[in-house]
C-alpha positions as CSV (number, residue, x, y, z in Angstrom):
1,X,0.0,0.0,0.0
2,X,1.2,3.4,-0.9
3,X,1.1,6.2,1.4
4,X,-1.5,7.9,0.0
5,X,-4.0,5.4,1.3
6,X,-2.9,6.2,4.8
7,X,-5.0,9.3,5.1
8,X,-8.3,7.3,4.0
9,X,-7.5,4.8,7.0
10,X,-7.7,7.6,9.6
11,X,-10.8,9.3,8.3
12,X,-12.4,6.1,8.9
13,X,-11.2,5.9,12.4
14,X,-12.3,9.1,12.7
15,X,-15.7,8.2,11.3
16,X,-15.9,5.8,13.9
17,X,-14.9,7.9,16.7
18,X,-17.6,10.2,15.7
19,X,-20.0,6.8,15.4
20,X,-19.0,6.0,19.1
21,X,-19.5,9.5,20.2
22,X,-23.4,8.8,19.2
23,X,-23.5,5.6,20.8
24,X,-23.4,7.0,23.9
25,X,-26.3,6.4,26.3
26,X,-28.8,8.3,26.3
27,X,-29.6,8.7,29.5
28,X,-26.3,10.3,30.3
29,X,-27.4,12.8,27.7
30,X,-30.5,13.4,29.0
31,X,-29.4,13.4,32.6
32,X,-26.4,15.7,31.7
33,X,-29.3,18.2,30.0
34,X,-32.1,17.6,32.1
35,X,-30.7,18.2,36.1
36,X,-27.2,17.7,37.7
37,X,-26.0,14.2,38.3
38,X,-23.2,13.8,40.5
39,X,-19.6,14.5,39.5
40,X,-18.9,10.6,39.5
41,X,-21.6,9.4,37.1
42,X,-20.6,12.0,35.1
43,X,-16.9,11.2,34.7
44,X,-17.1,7.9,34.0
45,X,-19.4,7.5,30.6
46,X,-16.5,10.1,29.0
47,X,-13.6,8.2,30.2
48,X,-14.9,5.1,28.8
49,X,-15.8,7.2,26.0
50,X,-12.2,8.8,25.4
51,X,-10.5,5.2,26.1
52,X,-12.6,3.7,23.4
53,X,-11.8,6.7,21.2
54,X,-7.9,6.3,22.2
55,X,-8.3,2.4,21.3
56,X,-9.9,2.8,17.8
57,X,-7.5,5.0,16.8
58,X,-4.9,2.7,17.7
59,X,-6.7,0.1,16.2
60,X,-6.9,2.0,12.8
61,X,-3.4,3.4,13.0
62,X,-2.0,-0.3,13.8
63,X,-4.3,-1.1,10.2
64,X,-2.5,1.2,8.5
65,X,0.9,0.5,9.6
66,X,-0.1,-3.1,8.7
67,X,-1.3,-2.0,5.4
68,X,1.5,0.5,4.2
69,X,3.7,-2.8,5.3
70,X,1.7,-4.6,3.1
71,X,1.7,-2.8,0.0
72,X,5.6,-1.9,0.3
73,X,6.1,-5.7,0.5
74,X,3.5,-6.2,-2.5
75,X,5.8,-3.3,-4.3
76,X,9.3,-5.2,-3.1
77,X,8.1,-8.4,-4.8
78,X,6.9,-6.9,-7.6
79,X,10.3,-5.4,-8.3
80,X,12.0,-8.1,-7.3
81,X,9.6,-10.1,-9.7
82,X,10.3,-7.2,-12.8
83,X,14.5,-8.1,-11.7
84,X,13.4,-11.3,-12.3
85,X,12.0,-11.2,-15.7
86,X,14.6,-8.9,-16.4
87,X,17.7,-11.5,-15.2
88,X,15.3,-13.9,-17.1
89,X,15.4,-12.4,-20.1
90,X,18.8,-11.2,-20.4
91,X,20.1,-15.2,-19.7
92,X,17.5,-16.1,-22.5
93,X,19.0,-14.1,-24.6
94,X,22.5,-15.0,-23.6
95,X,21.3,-18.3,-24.3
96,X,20.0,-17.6,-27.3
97,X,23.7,-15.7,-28.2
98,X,24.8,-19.4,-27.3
99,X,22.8,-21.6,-29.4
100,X,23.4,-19.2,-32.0
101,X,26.8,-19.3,-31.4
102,X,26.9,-22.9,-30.8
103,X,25.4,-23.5,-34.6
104,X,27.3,-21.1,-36.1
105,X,30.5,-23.3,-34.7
106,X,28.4,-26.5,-36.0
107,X,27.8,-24.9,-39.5
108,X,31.4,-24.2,-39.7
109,X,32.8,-27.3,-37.7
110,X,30.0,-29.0,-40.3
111,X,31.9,-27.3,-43.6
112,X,35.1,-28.3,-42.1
113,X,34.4,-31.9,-41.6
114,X,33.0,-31.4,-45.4
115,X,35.9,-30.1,-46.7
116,X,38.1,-32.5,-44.7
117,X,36.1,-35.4,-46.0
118,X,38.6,-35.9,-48.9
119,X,41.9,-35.2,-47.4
120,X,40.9,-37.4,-43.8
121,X,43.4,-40.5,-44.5
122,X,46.0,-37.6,-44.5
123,X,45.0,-35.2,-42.1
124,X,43.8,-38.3,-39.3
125,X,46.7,-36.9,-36.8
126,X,45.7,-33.5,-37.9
127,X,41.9,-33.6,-37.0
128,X,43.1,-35.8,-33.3
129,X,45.4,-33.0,-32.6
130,X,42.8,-30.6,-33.6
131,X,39.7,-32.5,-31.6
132,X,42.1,-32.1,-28.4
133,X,42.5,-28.9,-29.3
134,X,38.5,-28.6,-29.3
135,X,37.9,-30.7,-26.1
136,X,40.3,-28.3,-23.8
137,X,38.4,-25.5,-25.5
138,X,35.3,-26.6,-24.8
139,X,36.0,-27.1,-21.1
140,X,37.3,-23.5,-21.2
141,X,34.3,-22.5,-22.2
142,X,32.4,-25.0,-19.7
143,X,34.2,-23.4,-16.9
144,X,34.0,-19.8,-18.4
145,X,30.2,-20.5,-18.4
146,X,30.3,-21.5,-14.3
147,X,32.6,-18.6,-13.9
148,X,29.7,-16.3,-16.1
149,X,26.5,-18.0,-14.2
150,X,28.2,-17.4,-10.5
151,X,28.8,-14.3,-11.3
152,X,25.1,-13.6,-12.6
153,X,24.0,-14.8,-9.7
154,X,25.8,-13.2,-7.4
155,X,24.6,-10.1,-9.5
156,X,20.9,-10.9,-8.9
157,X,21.7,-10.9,-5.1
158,X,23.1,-7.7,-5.5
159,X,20.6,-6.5,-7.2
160,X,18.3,-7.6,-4.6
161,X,20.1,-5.9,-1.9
162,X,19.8,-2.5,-4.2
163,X,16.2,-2.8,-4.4
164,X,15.5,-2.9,-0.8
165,X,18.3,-0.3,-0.3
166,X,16.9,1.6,-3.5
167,X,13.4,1.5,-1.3
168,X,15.1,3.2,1.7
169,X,16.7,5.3,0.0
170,X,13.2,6.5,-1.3
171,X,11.4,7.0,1.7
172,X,14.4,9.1,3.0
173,X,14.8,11.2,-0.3
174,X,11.1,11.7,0.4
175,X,11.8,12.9,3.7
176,X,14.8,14.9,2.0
177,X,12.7,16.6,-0.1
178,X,9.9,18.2,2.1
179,X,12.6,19.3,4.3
180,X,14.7,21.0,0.9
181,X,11.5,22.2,0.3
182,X,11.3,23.8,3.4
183,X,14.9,24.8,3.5
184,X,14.4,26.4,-0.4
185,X,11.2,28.4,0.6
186,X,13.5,30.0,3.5
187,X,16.5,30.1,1.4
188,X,14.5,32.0,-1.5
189,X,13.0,34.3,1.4
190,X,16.6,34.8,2.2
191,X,18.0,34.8,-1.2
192,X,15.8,38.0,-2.2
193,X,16.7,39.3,0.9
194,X,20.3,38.9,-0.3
195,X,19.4,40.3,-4.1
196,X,17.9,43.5,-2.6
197,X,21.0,43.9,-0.8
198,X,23.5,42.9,-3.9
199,X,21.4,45.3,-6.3
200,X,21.8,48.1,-3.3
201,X,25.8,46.9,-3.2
202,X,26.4,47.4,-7.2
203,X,24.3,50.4,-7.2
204,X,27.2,51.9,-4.6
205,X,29.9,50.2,-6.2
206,X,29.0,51.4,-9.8
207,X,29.1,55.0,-8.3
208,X,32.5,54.1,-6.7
209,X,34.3,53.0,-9.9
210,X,32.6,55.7,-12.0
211,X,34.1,57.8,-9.4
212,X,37.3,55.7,-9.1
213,X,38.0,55.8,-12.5
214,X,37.5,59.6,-13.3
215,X,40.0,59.5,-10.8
216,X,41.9,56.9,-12.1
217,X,42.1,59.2,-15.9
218,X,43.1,62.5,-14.1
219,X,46.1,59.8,-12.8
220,X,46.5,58.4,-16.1
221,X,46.7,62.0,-17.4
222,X,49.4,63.0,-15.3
223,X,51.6,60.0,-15.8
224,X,51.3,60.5,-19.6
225,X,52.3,63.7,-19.2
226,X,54.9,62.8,-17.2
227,X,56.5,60.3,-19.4
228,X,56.1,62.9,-21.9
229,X,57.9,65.0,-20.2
230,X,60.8,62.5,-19.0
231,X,60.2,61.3,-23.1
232,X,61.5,64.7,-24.3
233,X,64.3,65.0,-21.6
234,X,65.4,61.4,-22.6
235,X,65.5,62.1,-26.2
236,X,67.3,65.2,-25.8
237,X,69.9,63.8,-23.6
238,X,70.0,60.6,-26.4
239,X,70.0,63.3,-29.1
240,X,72.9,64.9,-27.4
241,X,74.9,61.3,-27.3
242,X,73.9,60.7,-30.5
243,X,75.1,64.1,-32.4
244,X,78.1,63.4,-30.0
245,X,78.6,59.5,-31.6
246,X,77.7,61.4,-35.4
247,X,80.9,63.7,-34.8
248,X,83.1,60.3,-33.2
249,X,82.1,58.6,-36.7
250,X,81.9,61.2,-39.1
251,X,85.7,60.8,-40.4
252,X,84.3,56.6,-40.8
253,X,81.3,57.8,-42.8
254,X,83.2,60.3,-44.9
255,X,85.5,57.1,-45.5
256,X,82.7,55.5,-46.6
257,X,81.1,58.0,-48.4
258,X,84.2,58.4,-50.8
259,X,84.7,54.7,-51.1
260,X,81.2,54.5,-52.5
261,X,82.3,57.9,-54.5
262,X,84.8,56.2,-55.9
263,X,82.8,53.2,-56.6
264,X,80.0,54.9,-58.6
265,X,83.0,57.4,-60.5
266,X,84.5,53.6,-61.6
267,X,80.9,52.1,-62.6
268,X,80.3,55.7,-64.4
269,X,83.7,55.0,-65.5
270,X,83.4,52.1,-66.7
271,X,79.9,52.4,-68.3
272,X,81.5,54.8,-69.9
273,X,84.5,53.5,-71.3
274,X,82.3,50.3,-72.8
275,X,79.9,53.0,-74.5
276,X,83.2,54.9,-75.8
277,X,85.0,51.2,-76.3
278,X,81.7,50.6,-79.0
279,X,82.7,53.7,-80.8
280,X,86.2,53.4,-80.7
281,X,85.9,50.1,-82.4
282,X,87.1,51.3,-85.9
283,X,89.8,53.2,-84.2
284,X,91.1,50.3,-82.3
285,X,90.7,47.9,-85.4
286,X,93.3,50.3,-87.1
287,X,95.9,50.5,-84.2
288,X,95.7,46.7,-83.9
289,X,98.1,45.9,-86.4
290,X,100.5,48.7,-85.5
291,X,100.0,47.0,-82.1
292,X,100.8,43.6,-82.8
293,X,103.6,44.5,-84.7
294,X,104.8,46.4,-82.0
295,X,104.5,43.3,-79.9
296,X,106.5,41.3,-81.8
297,X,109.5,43.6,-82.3
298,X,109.2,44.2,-78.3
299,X,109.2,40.0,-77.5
300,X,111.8,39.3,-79.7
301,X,113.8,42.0,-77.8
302,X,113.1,40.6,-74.4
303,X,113.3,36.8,-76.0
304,X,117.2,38.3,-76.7
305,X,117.2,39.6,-73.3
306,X,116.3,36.4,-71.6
307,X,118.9,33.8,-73.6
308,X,121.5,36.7,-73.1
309,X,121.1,36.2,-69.1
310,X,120.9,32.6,-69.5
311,X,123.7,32.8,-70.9
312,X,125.7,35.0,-68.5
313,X,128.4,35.8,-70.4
314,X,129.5,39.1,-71.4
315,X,128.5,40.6,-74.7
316,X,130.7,41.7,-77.1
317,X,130.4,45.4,-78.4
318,X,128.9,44.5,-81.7
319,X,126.0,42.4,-79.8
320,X,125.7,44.9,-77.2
321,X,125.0,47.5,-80.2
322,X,122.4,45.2,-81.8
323,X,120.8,44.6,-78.2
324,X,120.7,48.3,-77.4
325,X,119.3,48.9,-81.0
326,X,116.4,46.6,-80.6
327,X,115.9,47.8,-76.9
328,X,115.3,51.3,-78.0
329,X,113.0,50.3,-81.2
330,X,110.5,48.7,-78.5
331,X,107.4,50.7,-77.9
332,X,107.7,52.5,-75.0
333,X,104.4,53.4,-73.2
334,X,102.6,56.7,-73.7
335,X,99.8,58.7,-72.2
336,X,98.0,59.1,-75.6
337,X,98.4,57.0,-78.8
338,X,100.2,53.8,-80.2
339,X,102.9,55.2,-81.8
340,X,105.9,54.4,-79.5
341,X,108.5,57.1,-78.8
342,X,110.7,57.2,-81.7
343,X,114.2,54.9,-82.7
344,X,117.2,56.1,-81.1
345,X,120.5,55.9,-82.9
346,X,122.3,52.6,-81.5
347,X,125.2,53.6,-78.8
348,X,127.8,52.4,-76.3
349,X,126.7,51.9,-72.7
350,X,128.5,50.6,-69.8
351,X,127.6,47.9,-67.6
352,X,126.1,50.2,-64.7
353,X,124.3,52.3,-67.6
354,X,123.0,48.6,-69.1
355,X,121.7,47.5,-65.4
356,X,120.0,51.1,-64.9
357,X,118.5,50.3,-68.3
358,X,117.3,47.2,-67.7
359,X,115.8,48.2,-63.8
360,X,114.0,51.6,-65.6
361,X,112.4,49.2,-68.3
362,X,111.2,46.3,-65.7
363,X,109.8,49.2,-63.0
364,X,108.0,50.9,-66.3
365,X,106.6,47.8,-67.4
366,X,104.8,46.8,-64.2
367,X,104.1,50.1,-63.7
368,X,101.7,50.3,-66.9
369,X,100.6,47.2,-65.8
370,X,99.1,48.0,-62.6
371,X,98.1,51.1,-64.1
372,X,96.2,49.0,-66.6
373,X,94.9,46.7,-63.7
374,X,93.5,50.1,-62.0
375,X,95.9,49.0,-59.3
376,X,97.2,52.5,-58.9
377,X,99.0,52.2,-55.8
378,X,101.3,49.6,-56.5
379,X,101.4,51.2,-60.2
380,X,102.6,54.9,-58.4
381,X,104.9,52.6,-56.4
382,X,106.7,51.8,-59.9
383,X,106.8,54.4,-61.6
384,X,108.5,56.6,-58.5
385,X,111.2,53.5,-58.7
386,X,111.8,54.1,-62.0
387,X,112.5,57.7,-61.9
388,X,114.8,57.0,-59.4
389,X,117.2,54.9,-61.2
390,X,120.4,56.9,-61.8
391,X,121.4,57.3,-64.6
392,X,118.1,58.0,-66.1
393,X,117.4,56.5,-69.6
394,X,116.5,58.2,-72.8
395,X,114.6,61.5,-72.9
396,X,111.8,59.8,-74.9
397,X,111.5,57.1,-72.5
398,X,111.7,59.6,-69.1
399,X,108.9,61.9,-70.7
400,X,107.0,58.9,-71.4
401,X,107.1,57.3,-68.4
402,X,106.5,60.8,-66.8
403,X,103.0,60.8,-68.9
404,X,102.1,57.9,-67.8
405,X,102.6,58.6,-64.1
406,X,100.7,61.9,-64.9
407,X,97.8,59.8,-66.3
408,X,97.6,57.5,-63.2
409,X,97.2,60.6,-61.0
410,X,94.9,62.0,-64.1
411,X,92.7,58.8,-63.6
412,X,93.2,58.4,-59.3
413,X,91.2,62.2,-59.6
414,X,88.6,61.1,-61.8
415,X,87.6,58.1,-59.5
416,X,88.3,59.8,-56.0
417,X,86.5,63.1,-57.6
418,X,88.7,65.0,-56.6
419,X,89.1,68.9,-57.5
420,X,91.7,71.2,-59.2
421,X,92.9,71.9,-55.6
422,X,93.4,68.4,-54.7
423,X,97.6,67.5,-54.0
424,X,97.1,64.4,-56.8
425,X,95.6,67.0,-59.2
426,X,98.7,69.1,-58.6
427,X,101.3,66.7,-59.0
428,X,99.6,65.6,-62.0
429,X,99.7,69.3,-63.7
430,X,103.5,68.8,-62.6
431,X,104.5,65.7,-64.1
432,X,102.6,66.5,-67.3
433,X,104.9,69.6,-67.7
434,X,107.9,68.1,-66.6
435,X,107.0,65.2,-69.4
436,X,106.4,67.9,-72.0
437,X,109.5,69.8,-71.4
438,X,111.7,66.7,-71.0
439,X,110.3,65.8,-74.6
440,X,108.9,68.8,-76.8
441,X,107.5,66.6,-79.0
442,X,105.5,64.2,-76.4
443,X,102.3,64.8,-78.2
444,X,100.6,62.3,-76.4
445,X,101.5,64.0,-72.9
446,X,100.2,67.7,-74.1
447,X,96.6,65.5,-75.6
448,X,95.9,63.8,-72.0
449,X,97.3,67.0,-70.5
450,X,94.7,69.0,-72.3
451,X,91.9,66.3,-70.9
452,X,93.0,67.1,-67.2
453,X,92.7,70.8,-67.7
454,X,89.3,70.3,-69.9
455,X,87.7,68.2,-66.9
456,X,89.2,68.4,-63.7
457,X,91.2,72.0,-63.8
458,X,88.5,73.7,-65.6
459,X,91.2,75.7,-67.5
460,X,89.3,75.3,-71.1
461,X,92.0,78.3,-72.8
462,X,94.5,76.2,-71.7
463,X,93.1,72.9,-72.3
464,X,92.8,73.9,-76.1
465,X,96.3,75.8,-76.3
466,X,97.4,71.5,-75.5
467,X,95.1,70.4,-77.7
468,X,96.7,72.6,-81.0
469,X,100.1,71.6,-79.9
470,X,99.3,68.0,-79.7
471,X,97.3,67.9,-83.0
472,X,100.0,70.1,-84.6
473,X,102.6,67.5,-84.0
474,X,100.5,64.6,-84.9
475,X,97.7,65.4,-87.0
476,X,95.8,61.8,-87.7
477,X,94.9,61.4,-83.5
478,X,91.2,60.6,-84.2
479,X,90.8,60.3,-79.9
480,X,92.6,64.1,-79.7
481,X,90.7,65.4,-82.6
482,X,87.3,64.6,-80.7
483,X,88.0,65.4,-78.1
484,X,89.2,68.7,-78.9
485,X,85.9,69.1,-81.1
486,X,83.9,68.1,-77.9
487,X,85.4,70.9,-76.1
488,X,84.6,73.7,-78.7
489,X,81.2,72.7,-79.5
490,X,80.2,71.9,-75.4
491,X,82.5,74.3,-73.8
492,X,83.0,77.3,-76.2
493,X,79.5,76.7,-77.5
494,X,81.4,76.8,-81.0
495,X,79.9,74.3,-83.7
496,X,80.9,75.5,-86.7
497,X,84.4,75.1,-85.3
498,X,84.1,71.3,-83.9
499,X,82.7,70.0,-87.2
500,X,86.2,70.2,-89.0
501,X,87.8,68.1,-86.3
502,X,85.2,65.8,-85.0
503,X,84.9,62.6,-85.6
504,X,81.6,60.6,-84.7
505,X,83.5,57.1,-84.4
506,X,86.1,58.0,-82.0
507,X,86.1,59.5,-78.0
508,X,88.8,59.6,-75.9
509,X,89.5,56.7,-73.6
510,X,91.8,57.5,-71.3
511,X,94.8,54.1,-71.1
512,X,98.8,53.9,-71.0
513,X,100.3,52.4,-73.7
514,X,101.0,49.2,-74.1
């Protein structure tokens, strides 16, 4: 029985407390309306009255206890009775898993025994092996299956022992839950109460950080000016290390700076001189062969210089004459043109004269050759040695190795940019005149003379004073002749002038001789 029939159980012990109350005599009725009986007739009708009462109630409360005992056993066995079924079922269909698992392994053992039909003779040690095999397996699984229905069993009495503990546990979560009930009504009570008082709360703390953080800006406000302020200072005092590191590396970046000077002036240089090589192509096709046959006369010299140290014996003074003959037919190197300085009339020298010779025309050589190479320290290097050699050699040969010197200054300028003013620029102006007046008729030196006052002195009335002397004294110079036309059509702003001496295939292009 459930507990809602307990309250129809006491209204009908009620009903028949009411049922006894009209039972009673009714002479006590009367007598207690009509007159007045004595206190001890009186008392004892309405205690026997109140002791029946008291002994129905007991009577119907002992029927209900009986009853609500009653219908929670009726409920136990019908749950245990639903576990039941339910354990029932679930080894029915375990058993059923079984069988079917039992003819699956009979349809396969059956298409095994089949297939084995026709190899049996053969395989007879095989299937006994095999049948062993199957006999401990099946009383694995014979003993698994104990193992599985203890266990299941043991599980039902479990479950059994839930139930009735699953019952307690109802009637106390019953009791648990008027009493939360309770507890929630007077926790809600007290949780508005609470709300009221969080609402009032935010209310006063939303004022305080509104106020808080106006507060909390003016701060903000101060600080960045502040750090502004201590910003400026810092930068000043770092612009004052920095202008103070700018003037401790300024000499390094001027450095720099004319390294990459003199980087661009040899890329301009060089773009240059391969635009000016193009047009000088006709120009340099008819020098070649008075190059190369320059070249030869000036290996077989130094071919008869080498076997003549080989040899290291003293020349006589006919073979000294023929080796100081060919000597002064090689090409020595100029400033401006192919030509060579001219043949000098064979003569007598003596053995320090010979050696001073010899050291003059090694120093030149290298000389042009690292001026060639752009290498013009080492090339500066040379041609100071060579000067220095006492005695000196042939005028020709000292003005032309004076040119070239002049030139490697000429070109040092060019790439450094430097001006007019410059020291190299002025020893270069030097060594050009001491070139021209050492050989009048250097008119190689006065053409690449007249090219240092054109572009780097800025003297043009003297730069074309050189360039008449040097075209007087050798007329067919296609590089002096347009160069010279350059200058009066560009610089003198005279045309008419330029177009008798220029010459659209040739430029100037500014090497030492070879």
């Amino acid at each position: 029985m459930s507990d809602k029939d307990e309250p129809d159980v006491a209204t009908e012990g009620h009903d028949q407390d009411q049922d006894q109350e009209v039972d009673v005599p009714q002479e006590a009725r009367g007598e207690g309306e009509e007159g007045a009986p004595e206190d001890e007739a009186c008392e004892e009708p309405e205690e026997r009255a109140e002791q029946a009462e008291q002994e129905d109630r007991e009577e119907a409360e002992q029927e209900a206890r009986e009853e609500a005992e009653q219908a929670e056993q009726a409920a136990r066995e019908k749950e245990a009775a639903e576990q039941e079924a339910r354990e029932k079922a679930e080894q029915e269909a375990a058993e059923e898993a079984a069988r079917e698992q039992a003819e699956q392994e009979a349809r396969e053992k059956a298409e095994q025994e089949a297939a084995e039909q026709a190899a049996r003779e053969k395989a007879e040690q095989e299937a006994r092996e095999k049948a062993a095999l199957e006999a401990a397996k099946a009383e694995q699984e014979a003993a698994e299956q104990a193992a599985r229905e203890q266990a299941e069993q043991e599980a039902r009495e479990k479950a059994e022992q839930e139930a009735a503990e699953e019952a307690a546990r109802e009637k106390a979560e019953q009791e648990a839950r008027e009493k939360a009930e309770l507890e929630a009504k007077a926790k809600a009570e007290q949780e508005a109460a609470e709300q009221a008082a969080r609402e009032q709360a935010e209310q006063e703390a939303r004022e305080k950080a509104e106020q808080e953080a106006a507060e909390q800006a003016a701060r903000e406000k101060e600080a960045a000016e502040q750090e502004a302020r201590e910003k400026a200072e810092q930068e000043a005092r770092e612009k004052a290390e920095q202008e103070a590191a700018e003037q401790e590396a300024r000499e390094k970046a001027e450095l720099e700076a004319a390294k990459a000077e003199q980087e661009a002036a040899e890329q301009a240089a060089r773009e240059k001189a391969e635009q000016e090589a193009r047009e000088k192509a006709e120009q340099e096709a008819h020098e070649k062969a008075e190059l190369e046959a320059a070249k030869a006369e000036k290996e077989a010299a130094e071919q008869a210089a080498r076997e003549n140290e080989a040899a290291q014996e003293p020349q006589t003074e006919e073979a000294r004459a023929v080796l100081d003959n060919e000597k002064t037919e090689v090409e020595e190197p100029k400033a401006e043109g192919s030509e060579g300085v001219q043949k000098e009339q064979p003569r007598k020298r003596d053995e320090k004269t010979e050696r001073a010779r010899q050291l003059f025309a090694m120093a030149y050589e290298e000389g042009n050759k690292c001026l060639k190479e752009r290498k013009f320290a080492e090339a500066e290097r040379y041609y100071s040695e060579a000067l220095s050699i006492e005695p000196p050699p042939s005028a020709q040969a000292t003005s032309s190795l004076l040119a070239n010197y002049a030139l490697l200054l000429q070109n040092k300028s060019l790439v450094e940019g430097l001006d007019s003013d410059s020291p190299t620029t002025q020893k270069a102006v030097k060594l050009y005149l001491q070139a021209i007046e050492t050989d009048p008729k250097n008119s190689d030196a006065m053409a690449n003379y007249a090219l240092l006052l054109n572009y780097i002195v800025k003297d043009f009335n003297a730069a074309e004073e050189y360039y008449k002397k040097s075209i007087a004294l050798n007329p067919n110079r296609a590089g002096v002749l347009y160069n010279y036309a350059i200058l009066l059509e560009n610089i003198k702003g005279q045309p008419k002038a330029a177009e008798g001496t220029f010459h659209p295939h040739t430029t100037y292009y500014p090497t030492s001789h070879r």
